[in-house]
N, C-alpha and C positions, 0 to 999 in steps of 0.2 A: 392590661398589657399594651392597648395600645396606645393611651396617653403617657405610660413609661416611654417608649419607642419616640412618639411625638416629643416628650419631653427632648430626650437626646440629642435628636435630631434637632433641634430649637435650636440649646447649646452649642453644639457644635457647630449651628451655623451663623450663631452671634460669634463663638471663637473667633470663626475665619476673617468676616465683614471687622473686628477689631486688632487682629493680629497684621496687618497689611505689611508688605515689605518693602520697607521706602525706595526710591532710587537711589543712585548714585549718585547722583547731583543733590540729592535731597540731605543725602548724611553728608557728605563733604562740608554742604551749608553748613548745619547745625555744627558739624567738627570745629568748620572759620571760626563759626559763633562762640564756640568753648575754649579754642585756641584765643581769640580774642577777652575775653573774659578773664581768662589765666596771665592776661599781660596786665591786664587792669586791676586785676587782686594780687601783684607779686611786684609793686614799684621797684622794692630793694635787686630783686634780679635782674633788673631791666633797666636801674640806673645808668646814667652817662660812662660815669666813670668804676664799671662793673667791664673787665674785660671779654673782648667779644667773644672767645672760646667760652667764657661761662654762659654768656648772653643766647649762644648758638646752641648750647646742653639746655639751658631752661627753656629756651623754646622747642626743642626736641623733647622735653618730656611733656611740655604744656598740649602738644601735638598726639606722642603716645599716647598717654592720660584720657585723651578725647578718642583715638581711637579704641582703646581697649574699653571705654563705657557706650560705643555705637557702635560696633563690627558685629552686635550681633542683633542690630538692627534692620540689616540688609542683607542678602544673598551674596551682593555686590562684592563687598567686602571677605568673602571668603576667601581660605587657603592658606597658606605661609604667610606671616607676621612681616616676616622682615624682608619679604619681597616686594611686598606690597607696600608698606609704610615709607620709602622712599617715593616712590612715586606720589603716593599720597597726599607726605608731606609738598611737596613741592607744589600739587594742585590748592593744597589748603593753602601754601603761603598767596599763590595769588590771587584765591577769592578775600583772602583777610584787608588786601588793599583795598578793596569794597564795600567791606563789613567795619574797620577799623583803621583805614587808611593810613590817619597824621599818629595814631597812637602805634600801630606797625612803625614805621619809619621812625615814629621818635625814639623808637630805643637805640636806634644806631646811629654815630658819628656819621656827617658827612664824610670823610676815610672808610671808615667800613663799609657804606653803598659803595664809595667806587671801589675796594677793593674787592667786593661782591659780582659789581659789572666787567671789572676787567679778568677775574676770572670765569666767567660767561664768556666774553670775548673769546679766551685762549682756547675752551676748551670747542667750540665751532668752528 
């Protein structure tokens, strides 16, 4: 009985030491890291001459995609989907400037950063 007991208690305590709950900066990373990756295996979406409204949906699902395989990685990421996934997104676009920098920016025309920046502008 009591090397059952011992047993159990083993288990469960390898569980916990393997189950860890990353941070929020920790999945964000890994998110850049998937959101980047999804730019690099989908050329055709992300082509020049691919209009920016589709350019802004493929990367909106390249973004969901990686949330919906890490949200339940972390604590962090709990709660409503789509309250949080804007924010999200917007954290992930600027760590991908660091993870993917010149391949981020190349899917977009020079025109579309600055029409990007000037409505940043209007909206502060």
């Amino acid at each position: 009985m009591k090397k059952n007991t011992l047993l159990l208690l083993f288990i469960f305590s390898v569980q916990l030491c393997v189950s860890q709950d990353k941070t929020r900066d920790e999945i964000l990373q890994l998110m850049a890291e998937d959101t980047c990756d999804c730019i690099k295996n989908d050329p055709v979406s992300f082509a020049q001459d691919v209009s920016l409204e589709k350019k802004e949906m493929a990367l909106g699902l390249c973004i969901f995609n990686s949330y919906s395989k890490r949200k339940n990685e972390t604590k962090a990421l709990k709660g409503n989907a789509l309250e949080n996934i804007e924010s999200v997104a917007e954290e992930i676009g600027v760590l991908m400037v660091s993870v993917c920098g010149s391949e981020f920016l190349a899917i977009f025309t020079s025109d579309e950063l600055y029409s990007f920046a000037t409505d940043d502008e209007l909206e502060t």
